[in-house]
Backbone bond lengths (Angstrom), bond angles and torsions (degrees), N, CA, C in turn:
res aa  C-N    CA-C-N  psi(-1)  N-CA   C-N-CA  omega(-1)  CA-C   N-CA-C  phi
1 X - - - 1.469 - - 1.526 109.85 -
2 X 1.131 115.13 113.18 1.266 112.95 164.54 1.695 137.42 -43.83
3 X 1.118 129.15 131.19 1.165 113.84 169.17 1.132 141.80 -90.37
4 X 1.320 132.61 157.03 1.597 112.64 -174.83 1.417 113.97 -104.32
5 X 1.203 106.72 157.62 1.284 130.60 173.83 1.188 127.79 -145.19
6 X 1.475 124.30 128.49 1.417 138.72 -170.50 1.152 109.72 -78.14
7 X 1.154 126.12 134.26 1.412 118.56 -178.98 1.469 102.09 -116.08
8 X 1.412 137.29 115.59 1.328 154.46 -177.63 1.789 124.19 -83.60
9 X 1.010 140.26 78.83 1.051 133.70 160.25 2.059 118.01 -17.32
10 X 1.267 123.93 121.03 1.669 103.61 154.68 0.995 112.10 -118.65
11 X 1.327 118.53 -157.92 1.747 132.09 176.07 1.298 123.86 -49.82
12 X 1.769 102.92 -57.08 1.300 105.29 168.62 1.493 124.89 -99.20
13 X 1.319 107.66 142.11 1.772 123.51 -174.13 1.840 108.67 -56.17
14 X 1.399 105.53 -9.24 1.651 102.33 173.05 1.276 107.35 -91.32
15 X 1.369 132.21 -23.05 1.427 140.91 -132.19 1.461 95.41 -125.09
16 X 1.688 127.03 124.30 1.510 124.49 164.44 1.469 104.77 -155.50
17 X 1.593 114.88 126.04 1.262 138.59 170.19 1.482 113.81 -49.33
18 X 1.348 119.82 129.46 1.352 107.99 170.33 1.435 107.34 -125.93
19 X 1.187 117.84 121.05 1.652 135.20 -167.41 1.805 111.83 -66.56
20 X 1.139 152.31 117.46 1.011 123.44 176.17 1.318 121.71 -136.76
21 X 1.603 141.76 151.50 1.823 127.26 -144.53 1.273 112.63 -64.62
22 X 1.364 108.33 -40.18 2.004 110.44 177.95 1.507 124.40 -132.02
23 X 1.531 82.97 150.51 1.593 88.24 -168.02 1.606 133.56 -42.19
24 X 1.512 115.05 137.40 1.453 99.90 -164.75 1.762 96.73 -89.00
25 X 1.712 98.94 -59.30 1.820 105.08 160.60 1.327 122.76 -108.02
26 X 1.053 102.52 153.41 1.737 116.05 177.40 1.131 108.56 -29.66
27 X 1.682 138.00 140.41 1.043 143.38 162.38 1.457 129.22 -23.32
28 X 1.000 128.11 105.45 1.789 121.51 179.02 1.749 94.38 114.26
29 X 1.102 120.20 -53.58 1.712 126.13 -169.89 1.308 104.33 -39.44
30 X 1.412 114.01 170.47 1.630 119.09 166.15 1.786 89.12 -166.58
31 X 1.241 83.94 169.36 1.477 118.60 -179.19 1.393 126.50 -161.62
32 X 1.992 98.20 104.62 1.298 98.12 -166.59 1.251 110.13 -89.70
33 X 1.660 152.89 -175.91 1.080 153.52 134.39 1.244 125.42 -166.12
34 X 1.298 113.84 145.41 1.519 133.71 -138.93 1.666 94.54 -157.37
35 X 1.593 129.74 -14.34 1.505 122.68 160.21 1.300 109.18 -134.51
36 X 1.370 124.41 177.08 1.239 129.07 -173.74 1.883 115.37 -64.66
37 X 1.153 103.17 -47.62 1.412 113.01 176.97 1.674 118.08 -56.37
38 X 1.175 119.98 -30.75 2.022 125.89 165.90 1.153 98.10 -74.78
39 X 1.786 125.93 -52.47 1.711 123.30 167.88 1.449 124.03 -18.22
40 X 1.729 100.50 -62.46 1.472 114.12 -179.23 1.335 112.68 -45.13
41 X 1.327 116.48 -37.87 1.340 108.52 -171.59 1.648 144.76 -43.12
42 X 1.427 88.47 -28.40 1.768 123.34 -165.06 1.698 99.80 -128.77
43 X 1.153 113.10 141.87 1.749 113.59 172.72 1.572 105.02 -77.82
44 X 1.368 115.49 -35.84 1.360 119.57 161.09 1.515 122.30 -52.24
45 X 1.098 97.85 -44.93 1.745 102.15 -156.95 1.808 91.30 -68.23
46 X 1.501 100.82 -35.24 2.024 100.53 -168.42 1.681 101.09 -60.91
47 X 1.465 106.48 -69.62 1.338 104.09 176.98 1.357 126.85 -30.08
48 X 1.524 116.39 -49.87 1.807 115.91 -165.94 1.761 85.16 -61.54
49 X 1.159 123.76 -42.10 1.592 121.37 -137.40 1.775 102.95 -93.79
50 X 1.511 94.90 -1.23 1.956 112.06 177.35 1.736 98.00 -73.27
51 X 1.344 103.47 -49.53 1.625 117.45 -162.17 1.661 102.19 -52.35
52 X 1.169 97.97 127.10 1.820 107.32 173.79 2.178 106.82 -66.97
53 X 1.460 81.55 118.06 1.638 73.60 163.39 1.968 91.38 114.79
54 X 1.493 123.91 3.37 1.142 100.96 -159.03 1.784 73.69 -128.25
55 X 1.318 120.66 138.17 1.247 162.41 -177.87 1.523 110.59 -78.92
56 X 1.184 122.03 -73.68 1.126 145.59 -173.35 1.646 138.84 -165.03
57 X 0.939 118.81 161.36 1.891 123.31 178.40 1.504 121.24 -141.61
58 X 1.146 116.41 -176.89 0.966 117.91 -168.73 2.083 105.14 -176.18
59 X 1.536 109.65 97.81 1.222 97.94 171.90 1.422 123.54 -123.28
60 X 1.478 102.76 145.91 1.575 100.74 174.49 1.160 111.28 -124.94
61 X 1.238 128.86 -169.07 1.419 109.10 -173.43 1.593 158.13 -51.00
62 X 1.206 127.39 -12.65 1.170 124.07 153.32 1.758 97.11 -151.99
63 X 1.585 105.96 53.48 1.664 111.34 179.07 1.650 94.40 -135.91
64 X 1.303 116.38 162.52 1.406 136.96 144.96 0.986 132.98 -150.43
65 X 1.310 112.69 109.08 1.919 111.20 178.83 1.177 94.37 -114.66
66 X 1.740 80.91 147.83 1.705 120.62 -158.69 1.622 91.35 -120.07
67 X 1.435 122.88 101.48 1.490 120.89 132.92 1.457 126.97 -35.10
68 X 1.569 144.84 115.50 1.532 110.36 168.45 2.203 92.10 -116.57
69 X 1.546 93.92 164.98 0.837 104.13 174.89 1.709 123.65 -46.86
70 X 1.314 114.89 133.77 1.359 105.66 -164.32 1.713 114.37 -84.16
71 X 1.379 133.07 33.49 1.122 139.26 155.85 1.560 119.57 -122.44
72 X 1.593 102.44 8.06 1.398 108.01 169.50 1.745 122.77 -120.16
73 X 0.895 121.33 101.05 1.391 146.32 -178.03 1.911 115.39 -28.34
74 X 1.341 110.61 120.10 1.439 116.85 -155.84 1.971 83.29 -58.00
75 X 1.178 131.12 -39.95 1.581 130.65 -165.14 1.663 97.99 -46.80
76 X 1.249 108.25 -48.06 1.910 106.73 -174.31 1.250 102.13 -71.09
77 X 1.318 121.65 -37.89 1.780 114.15 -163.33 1.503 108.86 -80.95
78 X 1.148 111.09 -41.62 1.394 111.33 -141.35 1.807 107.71 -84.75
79 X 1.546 106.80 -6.62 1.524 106.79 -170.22 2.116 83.76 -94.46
80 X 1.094 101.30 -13.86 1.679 82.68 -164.75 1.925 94.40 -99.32
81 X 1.401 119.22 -20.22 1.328 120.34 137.01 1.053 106.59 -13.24
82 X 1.413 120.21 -98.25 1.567 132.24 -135.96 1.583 93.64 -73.75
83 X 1.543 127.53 -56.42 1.557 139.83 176.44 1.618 96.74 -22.68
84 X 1.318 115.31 -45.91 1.347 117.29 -160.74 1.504 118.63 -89.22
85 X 1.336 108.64 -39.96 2.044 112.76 159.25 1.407 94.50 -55.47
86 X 1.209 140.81 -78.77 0.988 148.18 -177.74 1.675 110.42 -11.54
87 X 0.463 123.84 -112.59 1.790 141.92 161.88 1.573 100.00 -26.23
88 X 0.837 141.46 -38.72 1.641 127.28 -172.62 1.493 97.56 -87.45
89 X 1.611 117.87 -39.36 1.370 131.41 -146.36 1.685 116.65 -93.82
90 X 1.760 119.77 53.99 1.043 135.52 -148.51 1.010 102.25 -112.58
């Protein structure tokens, strides 16, 4: 069964929320990362931050926004995005 995921528009054209059914951290928590070592933290957070083209994240409880690098096009990132909640996000 597939899972769902919301896909969120934000402010900025690099930056998009991805909604997902269950909680990744405890209510209120977050987890930012922007290098490999905050990545480690989360099995999620490593994976999103493996994918070529992705900048940065940021998750809190049943959200993730994905920064991607701003010369790489949301069309390349964003299907291996979701591939990747998907599969980690069980």
């Amino acid at each position: 069964m597939s899972k769902s995921i919301t896909v969120i528009p934000t402010r900025s054209e690099h930056t998009i929320t991805f909604k997902v059914e269950k909680y990744l951290l405890p209510h209120g928590k977050s987890l930012p990362f922007s290098e490999p070592d905050a990545a480690k933290l989360h099995p999620m957070a490593q994976a999103l931050f493996a994918i070529s083209g992705v900048n940065s994240g940021w998750m809190m409880a049943d959200e993730i926004m994905i920064t991607k690098e701003t010369d790489v096009r949301w069309a390349t990132v964003k299907p291996k995005v979701m591939e990747t909640i998907r599969a980690v996000h069980h």
